[in-house]
C-alpha positions in Angstrom: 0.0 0.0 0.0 2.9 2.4 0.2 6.1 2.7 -1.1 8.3 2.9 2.2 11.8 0.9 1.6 11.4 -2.4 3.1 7.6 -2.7 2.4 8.5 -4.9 -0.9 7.9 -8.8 -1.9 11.2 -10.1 -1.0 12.0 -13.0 -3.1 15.2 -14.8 -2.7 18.3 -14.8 -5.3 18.1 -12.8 -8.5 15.6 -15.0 -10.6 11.5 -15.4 -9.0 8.3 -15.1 -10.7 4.9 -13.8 -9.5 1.6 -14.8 -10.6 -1.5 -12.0 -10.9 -4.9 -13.5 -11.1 -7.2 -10.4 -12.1 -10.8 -9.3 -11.4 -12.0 -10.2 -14.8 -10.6 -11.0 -18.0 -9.1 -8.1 -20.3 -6.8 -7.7 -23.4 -3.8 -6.5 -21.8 -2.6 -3.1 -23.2 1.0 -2.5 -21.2 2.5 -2.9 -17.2 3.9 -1.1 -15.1 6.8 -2.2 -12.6 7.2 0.3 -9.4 10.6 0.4 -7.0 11.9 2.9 -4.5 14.0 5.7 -6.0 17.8 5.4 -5.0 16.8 8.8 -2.5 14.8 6.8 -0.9 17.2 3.7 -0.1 19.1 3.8 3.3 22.0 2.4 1.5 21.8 4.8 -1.4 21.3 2.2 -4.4 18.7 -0.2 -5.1 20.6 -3.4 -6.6 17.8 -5.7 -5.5 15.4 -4.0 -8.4 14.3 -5.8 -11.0 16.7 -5.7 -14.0 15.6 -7.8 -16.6 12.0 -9.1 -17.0 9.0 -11.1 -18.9 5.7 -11.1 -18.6 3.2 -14.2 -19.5 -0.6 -14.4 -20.1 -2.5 -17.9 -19.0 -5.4 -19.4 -20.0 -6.0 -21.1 -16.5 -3.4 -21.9 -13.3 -2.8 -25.2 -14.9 -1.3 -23.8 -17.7 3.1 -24.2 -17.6 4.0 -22.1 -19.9 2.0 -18.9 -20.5 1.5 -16.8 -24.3 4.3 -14.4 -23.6 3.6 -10.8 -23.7 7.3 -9.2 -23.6 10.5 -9.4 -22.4 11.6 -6.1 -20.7 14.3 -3.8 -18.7 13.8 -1.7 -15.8 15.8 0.7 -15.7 17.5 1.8 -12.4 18.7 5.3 -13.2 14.8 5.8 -15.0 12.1 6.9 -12.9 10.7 4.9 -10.2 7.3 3.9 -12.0 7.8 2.6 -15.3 5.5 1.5 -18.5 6.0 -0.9 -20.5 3.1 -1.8 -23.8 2.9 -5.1 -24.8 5.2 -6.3 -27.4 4.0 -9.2 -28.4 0.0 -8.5 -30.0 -2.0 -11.8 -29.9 -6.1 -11.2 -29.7 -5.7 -13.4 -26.1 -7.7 -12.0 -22.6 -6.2 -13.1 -19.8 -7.4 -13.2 -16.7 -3.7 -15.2 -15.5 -0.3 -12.5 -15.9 2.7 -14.0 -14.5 5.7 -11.8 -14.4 9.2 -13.8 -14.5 12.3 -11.6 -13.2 14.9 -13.1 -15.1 18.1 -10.8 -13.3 18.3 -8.3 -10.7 20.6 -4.9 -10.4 23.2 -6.6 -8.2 21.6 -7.5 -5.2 23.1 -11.6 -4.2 20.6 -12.5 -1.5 17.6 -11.1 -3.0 15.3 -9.0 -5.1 12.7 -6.8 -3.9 9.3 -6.2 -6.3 7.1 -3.1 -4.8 4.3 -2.6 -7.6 3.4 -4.4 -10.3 0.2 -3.9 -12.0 -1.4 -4.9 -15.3 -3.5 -2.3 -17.5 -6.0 -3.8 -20.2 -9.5 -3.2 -21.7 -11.8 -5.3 -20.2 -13.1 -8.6 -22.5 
């Protein structure tokens, strides 16, 4: 609910996924990917943002490997809130997005997601 360093989804390692299910099914349009500014970070840097990223549309939570929507890159020295469209245009709704962090800024013990959220037009 806020963005106070700390309050994050601490995953261990550099490499984690997350799996969104959604309030209703939509055509998904872009995401955005949210982490504490380096001002805000005690230790001045923020090596346990995401770096490199994918995102993934399922049909159901059965489904192993999802209709991929994009691979993407945060960017550290960008703002804090970033968008990123879809890349990949299929006529798909998803009411399933899994996001796959693939690498992290740095950060050896873990990597710390604070927002992620999924924008669409409803199906």
């Amino acid at each position: 609910p806020d963005m106070y360093p700390g309050n994050c989804w601490a995953f261990k390692g550099s490499q984690g996924y997350l799996v969104v299910r959604l309030s209703m099914k939509i055509y998904p349009t872009a995401f955005t990917l949210e982490h504490i500014p380096k001002a805000l970070s005690p230790t001045g840097n923020i090596s346990s943002a995401p770096k490199n990223f994918s995102v993934y549309g399922l049909e159901d939570e059965y489904q192993e490997e999802g209709v991929l929507l994009g691979h993407y890159f945060y960017d550290q020295g960008g703002e804090p809130l970033q968008m990123f469209p879809v890349k990949e245009k299929n006529e798909n709704v998803f009411q399933i997005v899994e996001l796959r962090i693939v690498s992290n800024w740095g950060h050896a013990e873990y990597t710390c997601l604070y927002r992620f959220r999924v924008h669409g037009k409803p199906a």
